[in-house]
N, C-alpha and C positions, 0 to 999 in steps of 0.2 A: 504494500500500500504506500505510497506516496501522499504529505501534507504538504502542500506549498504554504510557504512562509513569505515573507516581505519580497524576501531577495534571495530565497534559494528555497532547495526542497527538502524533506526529512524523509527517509525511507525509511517503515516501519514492516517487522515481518513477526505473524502469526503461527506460530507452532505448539503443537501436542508434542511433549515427547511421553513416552514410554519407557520405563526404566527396569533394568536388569531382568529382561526376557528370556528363560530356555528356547534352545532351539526349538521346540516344539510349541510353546505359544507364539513366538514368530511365526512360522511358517501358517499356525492357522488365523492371526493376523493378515498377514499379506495376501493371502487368496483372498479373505474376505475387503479388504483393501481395494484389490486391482480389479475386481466384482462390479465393485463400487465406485472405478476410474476418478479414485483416491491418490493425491497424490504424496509419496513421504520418501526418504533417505534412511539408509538404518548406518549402525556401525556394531562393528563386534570387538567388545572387549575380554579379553579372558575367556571364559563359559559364559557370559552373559550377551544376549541382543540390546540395543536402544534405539527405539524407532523413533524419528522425529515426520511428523505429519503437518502437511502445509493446511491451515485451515483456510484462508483465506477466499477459497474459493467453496467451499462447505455450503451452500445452505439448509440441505435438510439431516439438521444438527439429530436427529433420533437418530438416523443410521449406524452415525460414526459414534453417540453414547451408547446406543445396543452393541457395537462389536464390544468396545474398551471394557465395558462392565462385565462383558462374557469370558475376559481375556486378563486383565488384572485389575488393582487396585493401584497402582505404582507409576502416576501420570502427574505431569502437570506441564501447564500453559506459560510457555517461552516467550515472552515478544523483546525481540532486538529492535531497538531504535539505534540508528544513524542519522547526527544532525550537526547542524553546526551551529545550534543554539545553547547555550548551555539555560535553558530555563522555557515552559512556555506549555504544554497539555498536550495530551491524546485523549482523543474519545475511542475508545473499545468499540466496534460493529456490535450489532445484538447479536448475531449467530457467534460471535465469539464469548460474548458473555451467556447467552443459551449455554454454552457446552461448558461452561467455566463452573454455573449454578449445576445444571446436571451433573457433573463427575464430583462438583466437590473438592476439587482438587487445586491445588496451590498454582500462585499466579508468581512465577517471577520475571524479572526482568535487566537486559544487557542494554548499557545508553553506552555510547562511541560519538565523541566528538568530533568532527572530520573540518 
């Protein structure tokens, strides 16, 4: 997502991630993911999976709280901001805050001053 500002812009990005997944809840994640032409990154650490899921283009937030809740408990909402303000608001979309209220899950956040 993109905010224009006075005199530049701030890119703002929306992510699920998913934390510390056996290979077998990944793999039944991602089928029902690419089902759902869902779109996310994984990495693997050690024994464990982390899936990071783009929400930004999500609207119908049931789909994606019915897989996560069938799948773990161990999610939370990533937003990176890049800006060159150091001070000034974001507003959350609803379908990110829909999926925020449904999981229940922690909201953090990365700012980058560029």
């Amino acid at each position: 997502m993109e905010i224009k500002r006075e005199t530049d812009i701030d890119y703002v990005r929306f992510n699920l991630r998913l934390l510390h997944l056996t290979v077998e809840k990944y793999h039944n994640i991602i089928n029902d993911l690419d089902k759902n032409n869902i779109l996310y990154s994984f990495r693997k650490i050690e024994n464990n999976i982390n899936i990071l899921i783009n929400l930004e283009e999500i609207q119908n937030t049931n789909i994606l709280v019915d897989l996560i809740n069938n799948i773990t408990d161990k999610c939370d909402i990533y937003i990176s901001i890049r800006s060159t303000y150091d001070h000034g608001g974001l507003d959350v979309p609803k379908n990110i805050l829909d999926i925020i209220r449904a999981l229940k899950c922690d909201l953090n956040f990365s700012f980058f001053i560029s």
